[in-house]
TORTORRO-915271 format. One record per residue (C-alpha): residue in three letters; x, y, z. Coordinates in steps of 0.25 Angstrom, whole numbers. Last residue first. Layout:
["ALA", [X, Y, Z]] ...
END
This chain:
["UNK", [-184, -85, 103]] ["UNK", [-190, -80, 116]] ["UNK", [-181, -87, 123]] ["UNK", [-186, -96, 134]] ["UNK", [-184, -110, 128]] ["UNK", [-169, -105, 123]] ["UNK", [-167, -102, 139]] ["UNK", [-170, -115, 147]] ["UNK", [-155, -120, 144]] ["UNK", [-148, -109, 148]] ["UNK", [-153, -113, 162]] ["UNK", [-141, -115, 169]] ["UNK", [-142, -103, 179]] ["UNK", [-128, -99, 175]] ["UNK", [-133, -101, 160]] ["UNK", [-144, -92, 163]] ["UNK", [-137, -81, 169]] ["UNK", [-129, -81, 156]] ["UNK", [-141, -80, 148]] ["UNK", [-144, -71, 157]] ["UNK", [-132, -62, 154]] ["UNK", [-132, -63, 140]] ["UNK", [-140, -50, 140]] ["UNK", [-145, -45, 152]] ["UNK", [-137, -45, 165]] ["UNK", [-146, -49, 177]] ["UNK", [-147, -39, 187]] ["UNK", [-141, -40, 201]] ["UNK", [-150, -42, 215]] ["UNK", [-143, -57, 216]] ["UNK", [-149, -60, 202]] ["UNK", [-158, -50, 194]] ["UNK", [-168, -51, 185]] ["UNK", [-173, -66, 190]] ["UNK", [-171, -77, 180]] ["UNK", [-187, -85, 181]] ["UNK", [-195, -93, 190]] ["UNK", [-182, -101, 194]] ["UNK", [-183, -115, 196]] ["UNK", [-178, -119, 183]] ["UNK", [-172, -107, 176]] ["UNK", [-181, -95, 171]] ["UNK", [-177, -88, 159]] ["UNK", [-184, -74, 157]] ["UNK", [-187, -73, 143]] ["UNK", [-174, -68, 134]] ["UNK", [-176, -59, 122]] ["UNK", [-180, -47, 129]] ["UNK", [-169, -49, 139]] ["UNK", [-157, -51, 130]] ["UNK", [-154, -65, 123]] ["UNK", [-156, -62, 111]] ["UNK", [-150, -48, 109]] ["UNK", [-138, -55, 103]] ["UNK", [-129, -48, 114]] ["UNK", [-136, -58, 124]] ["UNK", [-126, -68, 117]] ["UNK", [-116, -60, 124]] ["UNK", [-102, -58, 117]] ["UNK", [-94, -57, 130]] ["UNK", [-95, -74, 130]] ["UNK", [-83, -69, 118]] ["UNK", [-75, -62, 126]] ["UNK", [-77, -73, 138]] ["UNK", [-71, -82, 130]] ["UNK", [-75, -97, 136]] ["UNK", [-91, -94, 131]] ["UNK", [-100, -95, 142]] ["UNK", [-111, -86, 136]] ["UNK", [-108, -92, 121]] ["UNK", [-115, -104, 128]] ["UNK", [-128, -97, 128]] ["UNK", [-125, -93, 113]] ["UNK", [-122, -104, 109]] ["UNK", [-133, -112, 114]] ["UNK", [-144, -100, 108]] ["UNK", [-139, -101, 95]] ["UNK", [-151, -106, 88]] ["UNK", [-161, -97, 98]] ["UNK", [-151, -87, 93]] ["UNK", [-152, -88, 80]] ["UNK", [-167, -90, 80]] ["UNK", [-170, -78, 88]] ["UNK", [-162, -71, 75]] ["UNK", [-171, -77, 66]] ["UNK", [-182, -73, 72]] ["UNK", [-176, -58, 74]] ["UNK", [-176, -58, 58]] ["UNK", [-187, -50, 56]] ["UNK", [-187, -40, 63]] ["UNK", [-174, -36, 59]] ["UNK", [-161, -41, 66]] ["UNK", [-147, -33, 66]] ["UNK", [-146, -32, 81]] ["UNK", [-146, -45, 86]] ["UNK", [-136, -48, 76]] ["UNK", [-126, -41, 84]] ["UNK", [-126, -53, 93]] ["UNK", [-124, -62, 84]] ["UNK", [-112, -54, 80]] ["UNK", [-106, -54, 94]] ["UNK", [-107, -70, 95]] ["UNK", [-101, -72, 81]] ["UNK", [-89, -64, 85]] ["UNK", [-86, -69, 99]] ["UNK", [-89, -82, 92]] ["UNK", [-77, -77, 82]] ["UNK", [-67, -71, 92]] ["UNK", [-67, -84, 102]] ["UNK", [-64, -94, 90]] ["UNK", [-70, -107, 94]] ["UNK", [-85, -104, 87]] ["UNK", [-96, -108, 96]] ["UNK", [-106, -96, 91]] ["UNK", [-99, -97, 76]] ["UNK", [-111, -103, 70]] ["UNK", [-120, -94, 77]] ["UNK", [-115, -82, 64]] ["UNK", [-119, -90, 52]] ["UNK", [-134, -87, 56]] ["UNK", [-135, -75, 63]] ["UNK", [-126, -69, 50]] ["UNK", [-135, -75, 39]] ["UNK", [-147, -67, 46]] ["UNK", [-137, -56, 48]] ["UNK", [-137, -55, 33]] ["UNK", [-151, -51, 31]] ["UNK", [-149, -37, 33]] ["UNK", [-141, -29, 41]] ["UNK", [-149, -17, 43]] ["UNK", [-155, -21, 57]] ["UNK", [-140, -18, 63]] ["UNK", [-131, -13, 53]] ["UNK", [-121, -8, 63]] ["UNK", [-121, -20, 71]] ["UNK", [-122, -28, 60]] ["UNK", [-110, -22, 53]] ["UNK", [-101, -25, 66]] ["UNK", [-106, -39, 69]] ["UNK", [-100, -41, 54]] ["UNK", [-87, -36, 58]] ["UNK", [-85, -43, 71]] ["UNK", [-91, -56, 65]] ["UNK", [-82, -54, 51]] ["UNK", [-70, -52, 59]] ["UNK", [-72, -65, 68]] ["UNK", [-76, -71, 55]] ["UNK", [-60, -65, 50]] ["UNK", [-53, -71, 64]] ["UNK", [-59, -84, 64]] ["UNK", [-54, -87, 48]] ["UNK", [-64, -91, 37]] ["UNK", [-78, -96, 38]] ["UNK", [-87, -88, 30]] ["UNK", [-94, -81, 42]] ["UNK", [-89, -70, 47]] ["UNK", [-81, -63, 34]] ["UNK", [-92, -69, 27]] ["UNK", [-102, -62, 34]] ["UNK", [-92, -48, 35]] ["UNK", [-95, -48, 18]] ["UNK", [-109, -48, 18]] ["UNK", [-110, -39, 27]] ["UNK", [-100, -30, 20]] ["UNK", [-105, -31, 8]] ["UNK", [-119, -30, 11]] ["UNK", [-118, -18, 23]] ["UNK", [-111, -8, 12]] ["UNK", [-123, 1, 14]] ["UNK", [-126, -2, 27]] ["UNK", [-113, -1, 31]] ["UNK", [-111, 16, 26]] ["UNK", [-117, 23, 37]] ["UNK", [-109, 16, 47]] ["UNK", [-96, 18, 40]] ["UNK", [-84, 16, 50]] ["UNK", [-91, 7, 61]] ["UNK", [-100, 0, 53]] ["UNK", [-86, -2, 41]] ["UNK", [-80, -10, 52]] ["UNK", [-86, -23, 51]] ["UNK", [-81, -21, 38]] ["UNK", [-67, -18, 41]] ["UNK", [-66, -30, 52]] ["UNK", [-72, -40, 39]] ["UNK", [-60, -35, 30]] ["UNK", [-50, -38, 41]] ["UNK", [-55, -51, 43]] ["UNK", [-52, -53, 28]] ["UNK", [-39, -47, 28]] ["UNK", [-34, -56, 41]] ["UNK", [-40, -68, 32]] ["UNK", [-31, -66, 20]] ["UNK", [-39, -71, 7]] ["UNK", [-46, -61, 6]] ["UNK", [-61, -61, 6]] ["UNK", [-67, -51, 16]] ["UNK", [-55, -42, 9]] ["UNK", [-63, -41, -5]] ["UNK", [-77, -35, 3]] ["UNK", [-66, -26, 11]] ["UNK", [-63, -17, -2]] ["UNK", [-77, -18, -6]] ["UNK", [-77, -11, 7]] ["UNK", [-67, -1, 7]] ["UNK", [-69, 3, -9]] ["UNK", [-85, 7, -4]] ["UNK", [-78, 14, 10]] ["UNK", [-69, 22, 3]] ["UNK", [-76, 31, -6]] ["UNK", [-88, 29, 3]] ["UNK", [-81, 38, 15]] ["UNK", [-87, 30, 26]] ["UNK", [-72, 25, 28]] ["UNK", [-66, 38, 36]] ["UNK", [-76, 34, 46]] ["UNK", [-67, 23, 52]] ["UNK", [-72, 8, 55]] ["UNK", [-67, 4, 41]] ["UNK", [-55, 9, 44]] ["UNK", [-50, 0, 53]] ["UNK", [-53, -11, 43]] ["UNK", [-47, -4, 33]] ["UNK", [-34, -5, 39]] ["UNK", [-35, -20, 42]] ["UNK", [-39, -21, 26]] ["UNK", [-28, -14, 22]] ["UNK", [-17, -20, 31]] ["UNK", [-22, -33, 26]] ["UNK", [-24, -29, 13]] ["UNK", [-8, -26, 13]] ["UNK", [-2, -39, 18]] ["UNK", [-10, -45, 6]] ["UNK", [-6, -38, -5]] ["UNK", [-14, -36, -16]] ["UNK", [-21, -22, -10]] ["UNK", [-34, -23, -9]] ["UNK", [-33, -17, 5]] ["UNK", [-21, -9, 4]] ["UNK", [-29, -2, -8]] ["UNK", [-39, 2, 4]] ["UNK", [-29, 6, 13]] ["UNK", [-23, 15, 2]] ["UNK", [-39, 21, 0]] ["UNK", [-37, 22, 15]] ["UNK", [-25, 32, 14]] ["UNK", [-30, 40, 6]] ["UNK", [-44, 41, 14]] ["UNK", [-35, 45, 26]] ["UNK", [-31, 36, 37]] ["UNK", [-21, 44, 43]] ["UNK", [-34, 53, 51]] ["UNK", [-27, 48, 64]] ["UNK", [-40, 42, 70]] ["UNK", [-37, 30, 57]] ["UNK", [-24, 29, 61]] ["UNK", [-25, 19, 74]] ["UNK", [-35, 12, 71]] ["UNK", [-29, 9, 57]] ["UNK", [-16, 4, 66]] ["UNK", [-24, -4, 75]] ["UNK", [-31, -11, 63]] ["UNK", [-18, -13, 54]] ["UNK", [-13, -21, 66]] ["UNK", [-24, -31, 65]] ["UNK", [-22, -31, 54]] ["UNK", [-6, -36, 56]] ["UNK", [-12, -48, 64]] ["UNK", [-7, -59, 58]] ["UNK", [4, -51, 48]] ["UNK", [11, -48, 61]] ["UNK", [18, -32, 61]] ["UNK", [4, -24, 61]] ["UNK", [0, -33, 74]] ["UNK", [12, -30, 81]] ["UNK", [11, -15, 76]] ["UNK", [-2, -13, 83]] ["UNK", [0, -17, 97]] ["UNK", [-10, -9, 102]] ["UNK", [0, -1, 111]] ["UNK", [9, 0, 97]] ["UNK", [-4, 7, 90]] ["UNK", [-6, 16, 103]] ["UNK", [7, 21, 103]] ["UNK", [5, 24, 88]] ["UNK", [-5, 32, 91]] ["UNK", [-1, 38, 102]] ["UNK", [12, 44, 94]] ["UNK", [3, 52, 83]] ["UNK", [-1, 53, 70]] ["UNK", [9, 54, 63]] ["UNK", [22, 53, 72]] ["UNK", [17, 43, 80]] ["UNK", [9, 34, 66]] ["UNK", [21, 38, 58]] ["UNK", [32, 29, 68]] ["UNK", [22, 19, 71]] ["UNK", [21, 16, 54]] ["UNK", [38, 16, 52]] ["UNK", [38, 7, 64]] ["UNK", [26, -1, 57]] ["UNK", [36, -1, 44]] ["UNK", [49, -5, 52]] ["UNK", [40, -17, 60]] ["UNK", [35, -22, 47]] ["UNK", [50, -23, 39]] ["UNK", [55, -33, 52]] ["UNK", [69, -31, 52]] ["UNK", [81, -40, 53]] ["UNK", [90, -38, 40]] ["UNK", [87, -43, 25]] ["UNK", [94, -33, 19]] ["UNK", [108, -35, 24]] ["UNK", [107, -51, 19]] ["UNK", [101, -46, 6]] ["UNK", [114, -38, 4]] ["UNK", [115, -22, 6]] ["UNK", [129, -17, -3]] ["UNK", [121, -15, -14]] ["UNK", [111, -4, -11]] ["UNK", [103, -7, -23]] ["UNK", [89, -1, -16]] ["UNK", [79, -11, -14]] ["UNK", [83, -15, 0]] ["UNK", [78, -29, 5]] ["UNK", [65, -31, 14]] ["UNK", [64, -36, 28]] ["UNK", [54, -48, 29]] ["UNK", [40, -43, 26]] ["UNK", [29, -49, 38]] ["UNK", [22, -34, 37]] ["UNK", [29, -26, 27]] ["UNK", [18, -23, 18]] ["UNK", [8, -21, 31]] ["UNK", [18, -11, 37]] ["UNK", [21, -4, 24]] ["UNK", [7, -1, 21]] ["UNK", [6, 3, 34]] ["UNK", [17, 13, 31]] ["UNK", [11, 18, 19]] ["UNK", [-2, 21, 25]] ["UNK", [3, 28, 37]] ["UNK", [13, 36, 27]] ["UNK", [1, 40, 17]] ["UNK", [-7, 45, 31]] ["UNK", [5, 51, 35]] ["UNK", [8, 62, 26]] ["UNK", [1, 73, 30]] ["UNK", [4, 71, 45]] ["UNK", [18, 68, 45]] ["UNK", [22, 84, 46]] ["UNK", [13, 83, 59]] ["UNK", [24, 72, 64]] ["UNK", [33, 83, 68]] ["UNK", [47, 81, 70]] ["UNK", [47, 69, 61]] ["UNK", [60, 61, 62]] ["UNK", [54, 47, 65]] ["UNK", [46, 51, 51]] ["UNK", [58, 48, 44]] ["UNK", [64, 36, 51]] ["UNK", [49, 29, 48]] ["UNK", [49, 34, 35]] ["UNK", [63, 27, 32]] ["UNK", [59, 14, 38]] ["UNK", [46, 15, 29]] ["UNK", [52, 19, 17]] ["UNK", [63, 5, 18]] ["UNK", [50, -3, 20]] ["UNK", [44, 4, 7]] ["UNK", [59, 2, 0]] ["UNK", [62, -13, 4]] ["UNK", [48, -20, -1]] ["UNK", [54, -21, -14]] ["UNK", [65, -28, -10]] ["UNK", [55, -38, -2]] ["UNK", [50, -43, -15]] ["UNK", [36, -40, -18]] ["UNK", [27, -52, -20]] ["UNK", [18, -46, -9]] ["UNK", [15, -35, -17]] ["UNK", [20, -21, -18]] ["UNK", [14, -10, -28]] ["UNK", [7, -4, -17]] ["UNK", [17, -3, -7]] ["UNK", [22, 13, -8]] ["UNK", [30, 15, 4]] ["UNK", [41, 22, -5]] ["UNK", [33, 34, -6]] ["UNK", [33, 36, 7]] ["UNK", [45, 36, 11]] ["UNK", [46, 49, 0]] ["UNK", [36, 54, 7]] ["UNK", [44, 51, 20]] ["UNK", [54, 61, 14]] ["UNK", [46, 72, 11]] ["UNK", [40, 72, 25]] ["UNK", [55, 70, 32]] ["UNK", [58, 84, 24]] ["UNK", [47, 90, 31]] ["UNK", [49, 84, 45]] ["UNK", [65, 88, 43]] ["UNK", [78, 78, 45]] ["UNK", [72, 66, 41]] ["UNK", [81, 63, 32]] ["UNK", [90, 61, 44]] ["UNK", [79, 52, 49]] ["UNK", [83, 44, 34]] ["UNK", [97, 44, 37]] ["UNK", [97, 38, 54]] ["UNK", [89, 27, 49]] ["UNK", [98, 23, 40]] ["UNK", [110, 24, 50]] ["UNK", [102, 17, 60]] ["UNK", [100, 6, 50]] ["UNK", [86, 5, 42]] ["UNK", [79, -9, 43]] ["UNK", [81, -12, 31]] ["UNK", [94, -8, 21]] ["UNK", [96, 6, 14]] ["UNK", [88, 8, 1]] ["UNK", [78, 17, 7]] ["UNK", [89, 27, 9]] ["UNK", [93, 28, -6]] ["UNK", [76, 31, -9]] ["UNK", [77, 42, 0]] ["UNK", [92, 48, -3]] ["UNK", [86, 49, -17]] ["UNK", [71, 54, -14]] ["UNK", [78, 66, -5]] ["UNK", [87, 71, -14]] ["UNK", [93, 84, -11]] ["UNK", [86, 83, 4]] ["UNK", [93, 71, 5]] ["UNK", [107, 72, 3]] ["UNK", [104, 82, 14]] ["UNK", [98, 72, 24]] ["UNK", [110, 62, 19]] ["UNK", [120, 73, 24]] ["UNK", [113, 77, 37]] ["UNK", [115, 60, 39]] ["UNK", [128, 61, 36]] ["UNK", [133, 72, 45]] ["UNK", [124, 68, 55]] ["UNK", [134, 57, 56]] ["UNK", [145, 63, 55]] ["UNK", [140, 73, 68]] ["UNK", [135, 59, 76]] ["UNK", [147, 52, 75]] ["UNK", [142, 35, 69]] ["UNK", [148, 38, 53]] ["UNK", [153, 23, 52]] ["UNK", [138, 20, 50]] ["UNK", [136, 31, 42]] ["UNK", [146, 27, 32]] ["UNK", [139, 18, 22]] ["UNK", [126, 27, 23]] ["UNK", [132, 39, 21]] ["UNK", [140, 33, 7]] ["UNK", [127, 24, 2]] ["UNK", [119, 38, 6]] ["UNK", [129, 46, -6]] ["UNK", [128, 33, -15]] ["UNK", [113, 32, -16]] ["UNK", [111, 49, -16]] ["UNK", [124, 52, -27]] ["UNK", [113, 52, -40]] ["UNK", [108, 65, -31]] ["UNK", [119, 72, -28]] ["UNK", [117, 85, -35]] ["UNK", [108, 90, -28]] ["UNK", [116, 87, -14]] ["UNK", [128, 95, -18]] ["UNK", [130, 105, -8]] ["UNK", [122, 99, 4]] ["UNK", [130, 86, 1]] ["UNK", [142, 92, 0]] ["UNK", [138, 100, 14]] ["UNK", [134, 88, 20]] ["UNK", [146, 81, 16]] ["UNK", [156, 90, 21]] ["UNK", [149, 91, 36]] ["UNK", [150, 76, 37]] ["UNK", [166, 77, 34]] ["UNK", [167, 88, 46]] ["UNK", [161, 79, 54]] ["UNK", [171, 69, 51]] ["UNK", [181, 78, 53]] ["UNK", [177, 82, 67]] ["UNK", [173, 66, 71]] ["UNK", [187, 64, 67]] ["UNK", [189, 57, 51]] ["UNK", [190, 41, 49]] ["UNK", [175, 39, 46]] ["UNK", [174, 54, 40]] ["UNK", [183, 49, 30]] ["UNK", [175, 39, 23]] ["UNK", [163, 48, 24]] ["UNK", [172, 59, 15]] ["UNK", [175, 50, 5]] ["UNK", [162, 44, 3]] ["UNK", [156, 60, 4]] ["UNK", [166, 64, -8]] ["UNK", [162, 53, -17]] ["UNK", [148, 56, -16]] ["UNK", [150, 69, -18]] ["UNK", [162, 69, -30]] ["UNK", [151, 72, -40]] ["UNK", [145, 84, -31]] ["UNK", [157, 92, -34]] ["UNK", [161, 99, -22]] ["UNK", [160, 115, -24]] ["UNK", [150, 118, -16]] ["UNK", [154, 109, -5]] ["UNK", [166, 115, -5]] ["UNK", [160, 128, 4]] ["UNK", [151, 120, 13]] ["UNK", [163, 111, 16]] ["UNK", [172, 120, 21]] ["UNK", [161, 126, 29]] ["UNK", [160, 112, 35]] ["UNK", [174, 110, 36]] ["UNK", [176, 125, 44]] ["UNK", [164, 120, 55]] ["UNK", [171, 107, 56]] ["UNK", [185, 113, 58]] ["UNK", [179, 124, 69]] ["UNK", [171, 113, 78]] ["UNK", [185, 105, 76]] ["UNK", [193, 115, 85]] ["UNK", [207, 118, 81]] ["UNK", [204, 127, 67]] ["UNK", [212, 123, 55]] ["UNK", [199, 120, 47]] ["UNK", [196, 136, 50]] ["UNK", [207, 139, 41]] ["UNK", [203, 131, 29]] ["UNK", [189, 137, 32]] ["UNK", [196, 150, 28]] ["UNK", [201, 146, 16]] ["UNK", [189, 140, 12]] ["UNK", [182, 151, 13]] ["UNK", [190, 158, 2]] ["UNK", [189, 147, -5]] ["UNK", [175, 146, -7]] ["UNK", [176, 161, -11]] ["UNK", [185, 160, -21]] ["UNK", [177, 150, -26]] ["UNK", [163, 155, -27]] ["UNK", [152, 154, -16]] 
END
């Protein structure tokens, strides 16, 4: 459009501005604004839009609105050229936005920033991130503007994720560093809020899951963190505001998960009580193995991502080998581990983590392991020294309750799976193992019981006098493991050991009695631990070790 013809429609739209009804006056100020617009100099935005904000406060809602409508069409107009003005021209927004409350004005400002935007997408990005933790209404309400489109949403959470890149952080990081990644998990969580259709998610999520649990282990006990940007006019005192920086990155986490995958899933995870757990640095594994279950059916958990969860495990941070090790642990009972290329690193991986110097890591070392029969069967035998050898310390080196409970489990699992292939370490087992028969905690002499009893399974020939020997020595205990005050653990029947079934029992008669009859008051007898228990009723447990044949 030239001059001459600008101002011809100028003249008429002066004309129009004299009109009585205030629908016709805005409509005329916006086409006004359209056509000067062009000719604005882009220098004097930033100036012109502080001016103009300033007086929108004090204007009528019409003149107001009418003010909103210039500044998108400047912006519109000259947003290439505005680049070096992105800090300055947000600082302005952001500093009126909460005076800025009617609902045209403020969808004026926040179509504006949307437009700013998409001329310079990283700029206003990285401006927003500076803006103080946990986000403000007003905050929150810019970045969903952003997300105004699914595919434009997309390209923006890329640039999110960019940001949650940990893996030059350590524990000695200060907590302004830590600002920007917690600061891209708040904005991603607003962003994908706004997805229309979680489909467009799909290709992306694998990386975003893995990033945002990243984020969740790193923040997990972290006090909230300070801005990085130079936004002077926020002091430490502003900074350091109630929030809990955990909670924001598994709300962030939930929120992918339902529009990702699905929102059953992540009902299911809070119904577990899984983001409790995730949050308290006690029983945060335990947290990381709900929410591995949880992903793994979903087909997130793609070889990318476990080669991430494989550096998470040597990583040097100790937060983070946690999460690792508890995610590995899940997935070591997948089939997606039989691959070789993985499986080999995995397990030497594990062989380190047996040994760390944080219990919760170890114990969640042993539980992957024990998983790796489940998960690669075919593959156990091969790999069965190492991690025999490495589950009998975890059982037996005296450590805390919880990791030789682990190793118990674990090793009971392998055996199982094993069986006769074993080798000669169950004799080492048999042996080590009757020493935690009368053990106090509840969880470990359930453990040692159960894998007693799998080692009935695992015998040669050769080594079944050996075994009658164990048992004939731990007779006592087991008897009185029978009664034993926690009726889970009494659940764990000696009979289970294949010692005291019926080929291995004789008929046991008690005084005055020719022998135990088959049935009692026309029921059958149970088999099993049953008669032993059947013989302590009739108080002749201690005629029995004479009869075995042992």
């Amino acid at each position: 459009m030239g001059m001459d013809a600008a101002e011809k429609e100028l003249r008429g739209i002066r004309e129009e501005l004299k009109a009585s009804t205030p629908e016709t006056v805005l409509a005329a100020s916006s086409r006004m604004a359209k056509v000067l617009g062009k000719y604005f100099p882009s220098s004097q935005t930033h100036e012109f839009m502080e001016t103009l904000l300033n007086g929108m406060l004090r204007a009528s809602p019409t003149c107001a609105t009418a003010g909103g409508h210039w500044l998108l069409s400047i912006i519109k107009e000259h947003g290439e050229a505005l680049l070096e003005e992105v800090p300055d021209i947000l600082g302005t927004i952001m500093m009126h936005m909460p005076a800025i409350q009617e609902g045209c004005m403020k969808s004026c400002l926040l179509e504006a920033v949307a437009s700013l935007a998409g001329f310079h997408v990283e700029a206003v990005t990285s401006s927003l991130l500076c803006r103080p933790l946990p986000m403000d209404s007003d905050t929150s309400e810019l970045w969903r503007a952003m997300g105004g489109g699914d595919d434009f949403s997309i390209h923006v959470l890329h640039l999110l994720l960019a940001k949650l890149d940990h893996r030059a952080e350590t524990e000695s990081s200060s907590l302004t560093a830590a600002f920007e990644p917690l600061a891209a998990t708040c904005a991603a969580l607003e962003i994908i809020s706004t997805l229309q259709c979680g489909q467009v998610l799909r290709d992306m999520l694998p990386a975003m899951l893995r990033a945002l649990v990243e984020q969740t282990s790193h923040t997990m006990g972290q006090k909230m963190p300070a801005p990085s940007g130079s936004l002077s006019s926020i002091t430490d005192g502003q900074v350091h505001v109630v929030g809990n920086p955990c909670r924001l990155s598994m709300e962030a986490l939930a929120c992918a998960i339902s529009k990702g995958i699905g929102e059953s899933v992540a009902a299911s995870l809070c119904k577990e009580g899984t983001w409790p757990l995730l949050e308290c640095p006690e029983t945060h594994h335990e947290g990381v193995c709900h929410l591995a279950r949880a992903l793994l059916p979903s087909g997130m958990v793609t070889p990318n991502f476990i080669k991430e969860i494989l550096k998470w495990v040597r990583a040097g941070s100790p937060k983070l080998r946690l999460t690792g090790t508890a995610f590995l642990s899940q997935l070591m009972s997948d089939p997606s581990i039989q691959d070789e290329e993985l499986l080999n690193p995995a397990l030497l991986l594990l062989a380190e983590r047996a040994k760390d110097g944080n219990y919760a890591v170890r114990q969640m070392a042993a539980r992957a392991l024990g998983n790796v029969a489940h998960g690669a069967p075919e593959q156990l035998k091969h790999h069965r020294t190492l991690i025999l050898d490495t589950l009998v310390q975890a059982s037996f080196v005296p450590s805390s309750d919880k990791l030789m409970t682990e190793g118990m489990i674990s090793l009971a699992k392998v055996l199982s799976q094993l069986g006769t292939s074993t080798g000669p370490v169950i004799l080492a087992v048999g042996t080590h193992v009757r020493a935690f028969f009368d053990h106090k905690d509840d969880a470990l002499r359930k453990a040692s019981f159960a894998l007693f009893a799998t080692l009935a399974g695992c015998l040669r020939k050769r080594w079944h006098t050996w075994y009658k020997t164990q048992v004939r020595q731990s007779w006592a205990a087991l008897l009185l493991h029978l009664q034993d005050p926690n009726k889970e653990v009494a659940k764990v029947r000696a009979g289970d050991t294949g010692v005291l079934s019926p080929p291995q029992v004789s008929p046991v008669q008690p005084q005055g009695s020719s022998a135990i009859p088959a049935s009692c008051g026309g029921h059958p007898l149970p088999t099993g631990a049953a008669p032993c228990r059947h013989l302590l009723e009739l108080g002749a447990a201690s005629q029995v070790q004479g009869r075995l044949h042992i």
